[in-house]
C-alpha positions as CSV (number, residue, x, y, z in Angstrom):
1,X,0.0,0.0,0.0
2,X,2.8,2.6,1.0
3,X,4.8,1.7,-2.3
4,X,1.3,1.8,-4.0
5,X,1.2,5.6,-2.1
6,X,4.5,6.3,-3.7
7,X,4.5,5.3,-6.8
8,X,1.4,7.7,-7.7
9,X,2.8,10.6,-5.6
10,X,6.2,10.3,-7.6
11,X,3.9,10.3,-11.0
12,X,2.1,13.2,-10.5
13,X,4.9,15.5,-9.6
14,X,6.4,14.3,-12.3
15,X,3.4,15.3,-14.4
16,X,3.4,18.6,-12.2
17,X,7.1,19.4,-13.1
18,X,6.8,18.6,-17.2
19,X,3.5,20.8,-16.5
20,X,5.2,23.8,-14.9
21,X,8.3,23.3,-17.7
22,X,6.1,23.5,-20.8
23,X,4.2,26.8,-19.4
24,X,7.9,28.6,-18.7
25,X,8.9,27.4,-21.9
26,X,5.9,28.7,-23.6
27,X,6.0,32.1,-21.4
28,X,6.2,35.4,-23.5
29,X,9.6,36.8,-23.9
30,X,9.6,40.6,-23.7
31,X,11.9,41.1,-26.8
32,X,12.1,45.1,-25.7
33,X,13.4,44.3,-22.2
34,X,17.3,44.0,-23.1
35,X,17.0,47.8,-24.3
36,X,15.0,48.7,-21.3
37,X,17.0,47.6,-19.0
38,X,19.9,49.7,-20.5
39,X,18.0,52.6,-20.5
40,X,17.1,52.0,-16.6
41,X,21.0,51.7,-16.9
42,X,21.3,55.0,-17.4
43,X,18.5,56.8,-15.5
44,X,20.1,55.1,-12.6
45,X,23.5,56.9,-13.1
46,X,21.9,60.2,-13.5
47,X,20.4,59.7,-10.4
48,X,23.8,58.4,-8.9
49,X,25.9,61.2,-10.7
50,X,27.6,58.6,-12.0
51,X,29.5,59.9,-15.6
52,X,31.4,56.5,-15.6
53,X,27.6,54.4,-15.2
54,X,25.9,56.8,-17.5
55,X,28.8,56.6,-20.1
56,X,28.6,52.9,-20.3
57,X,25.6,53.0,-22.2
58,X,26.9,54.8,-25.3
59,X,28.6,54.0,-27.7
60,X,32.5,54.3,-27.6
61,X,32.5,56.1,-30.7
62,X,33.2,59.6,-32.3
63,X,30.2,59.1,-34.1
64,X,28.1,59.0,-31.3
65,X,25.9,62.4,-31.5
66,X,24.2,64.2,-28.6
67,X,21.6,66.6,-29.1
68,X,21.6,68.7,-25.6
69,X,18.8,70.0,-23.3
70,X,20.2,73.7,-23.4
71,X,20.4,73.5,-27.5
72,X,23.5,72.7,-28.3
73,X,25.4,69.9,-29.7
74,X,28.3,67.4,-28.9
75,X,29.7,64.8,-31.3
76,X,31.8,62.4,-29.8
77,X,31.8,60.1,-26.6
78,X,35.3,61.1,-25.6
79,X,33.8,64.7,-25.4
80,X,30.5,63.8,-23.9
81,X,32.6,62.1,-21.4
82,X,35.0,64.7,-20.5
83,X,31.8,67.3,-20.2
84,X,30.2,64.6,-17.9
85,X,32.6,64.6,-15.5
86,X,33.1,67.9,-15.1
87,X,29.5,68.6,-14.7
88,X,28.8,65.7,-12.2
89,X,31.7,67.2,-10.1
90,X,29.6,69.9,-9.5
91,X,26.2,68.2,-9.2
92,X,24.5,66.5,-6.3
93,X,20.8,65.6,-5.3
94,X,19.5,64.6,-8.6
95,X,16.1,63.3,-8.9
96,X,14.9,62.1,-12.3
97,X,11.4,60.9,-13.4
98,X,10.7,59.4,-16.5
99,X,7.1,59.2,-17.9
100,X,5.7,57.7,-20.5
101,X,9.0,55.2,-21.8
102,X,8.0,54.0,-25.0
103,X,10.7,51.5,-26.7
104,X,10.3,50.3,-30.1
105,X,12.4,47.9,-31.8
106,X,12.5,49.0,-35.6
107,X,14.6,45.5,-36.2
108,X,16.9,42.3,-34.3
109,X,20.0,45.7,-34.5
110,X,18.0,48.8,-33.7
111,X,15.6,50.4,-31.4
112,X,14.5,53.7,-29.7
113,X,13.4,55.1,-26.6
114,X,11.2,57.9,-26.3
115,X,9.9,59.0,-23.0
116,X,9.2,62.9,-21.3
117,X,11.1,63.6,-18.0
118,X,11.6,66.1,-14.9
119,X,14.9,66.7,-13.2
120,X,15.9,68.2,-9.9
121,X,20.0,68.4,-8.8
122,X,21.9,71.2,-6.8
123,X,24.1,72.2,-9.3
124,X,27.0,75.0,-7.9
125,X,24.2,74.8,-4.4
126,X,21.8,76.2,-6.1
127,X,18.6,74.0,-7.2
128,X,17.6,73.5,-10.7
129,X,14.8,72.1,-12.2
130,X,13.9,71.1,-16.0
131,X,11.2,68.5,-18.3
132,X,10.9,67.7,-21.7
133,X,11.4,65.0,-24.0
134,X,13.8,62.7,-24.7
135,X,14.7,60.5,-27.6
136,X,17.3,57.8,-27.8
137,X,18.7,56.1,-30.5
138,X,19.9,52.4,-29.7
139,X,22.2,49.9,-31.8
140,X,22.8,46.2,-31.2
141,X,26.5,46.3,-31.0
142,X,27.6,42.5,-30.8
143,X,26.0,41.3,-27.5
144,X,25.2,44.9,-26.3
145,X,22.7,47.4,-27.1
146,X,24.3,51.0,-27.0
147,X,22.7,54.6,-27.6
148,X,24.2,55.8,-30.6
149,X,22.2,58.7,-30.3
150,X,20.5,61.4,-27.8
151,X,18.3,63.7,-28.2
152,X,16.6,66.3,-25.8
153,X,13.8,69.0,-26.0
154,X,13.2,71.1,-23.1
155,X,9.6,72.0,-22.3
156,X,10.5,75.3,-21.3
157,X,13.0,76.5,-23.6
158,X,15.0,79.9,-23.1
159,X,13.4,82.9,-24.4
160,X,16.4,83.5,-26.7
161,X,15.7,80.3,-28.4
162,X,13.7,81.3,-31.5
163,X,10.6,78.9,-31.8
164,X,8.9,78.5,-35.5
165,X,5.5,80.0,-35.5
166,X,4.9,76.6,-37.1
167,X,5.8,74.9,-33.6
168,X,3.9,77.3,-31.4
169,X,1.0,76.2,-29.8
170,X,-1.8,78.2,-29.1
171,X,-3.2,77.9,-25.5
172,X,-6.8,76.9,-25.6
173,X,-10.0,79.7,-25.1
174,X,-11.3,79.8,-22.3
């Protein structure tokens, strides 16, 4: 009777574990998640003030092209870098919260993130605060996935920073 006992508890984990198997084999793989995670890569070393963590995720390239938050440009990661560094030296208390990720993978080498964003850091000891948008450009580079490219739109641009009357928007009547 006890073997009898056995024998059918044995079979129906067995049955149980080749159950379980087939449903984890058949779960959905998020094929988005290895760029996520890269870009959580880098919203993490923001927050750190990390340049080194926040470099890691671009591409080690002269190529690489960053369209900045104040207007301007930098081409290079060598340059990015350098101006990272010197920046984060100066920077503490960050807080960054990005809304709305979106990540699209355009094929099995390329990608993009799009998300908006609002930032708080002491930069100098004085508070500063900005939002806007944020697109990144992302490139399978062997096992990796790498931003190739950045670009940032401030909500609140300067007022010396012409807008198009074809970009304006019109506040709604009340």
């Amino acid at each position: 009777m006890m073997r009898k006992i056995l024998c059918v508890a044995t079979a129906i984990l067995m049955l149980a574990t080749v159950s379980f198997s087939q449903k984890a084999a058949g779960a959905k793989v998020d094929p988005t998640k290895p760029v996520r995670d890269v870009f959580d890569r880098l919203i993490e070393g923001i927050k750190q003030v990390d340049a080194a963590k926040v470099m890691s995720v671009y591409d080690n390239s002269e190529r690489t092209l960053f369209f900045n938050n104040n207007g301007t440009a930098t081409l290079g990661w060598t340059t990015m870098k350098e101006n990272r560094e010197q920046s984060y030296a100066k920077t503490k208390n960050v807080s960054i919260d990005p809304t709305g990720v979106r990540v699209e993978l355009l094929s099995p080498t390329s990608a993009y993130v799009t998300c908006k964003w609002k930032q708080t850091q002491e930069y100098e000891g004085k508070l500063e605060k900005a939002s806007g948008r944020m697109t990144l450009v992302f490139k399978k580079i062997g096992k990796d996935w790498k931003v190739v490219h950045l670009h940032t739109s401030p909500d609140a641009p300067a007022a010396n920073r012409p807008v198009l009357p074809s970009e304006r928007t019109t506040p709604p009547q009340s």
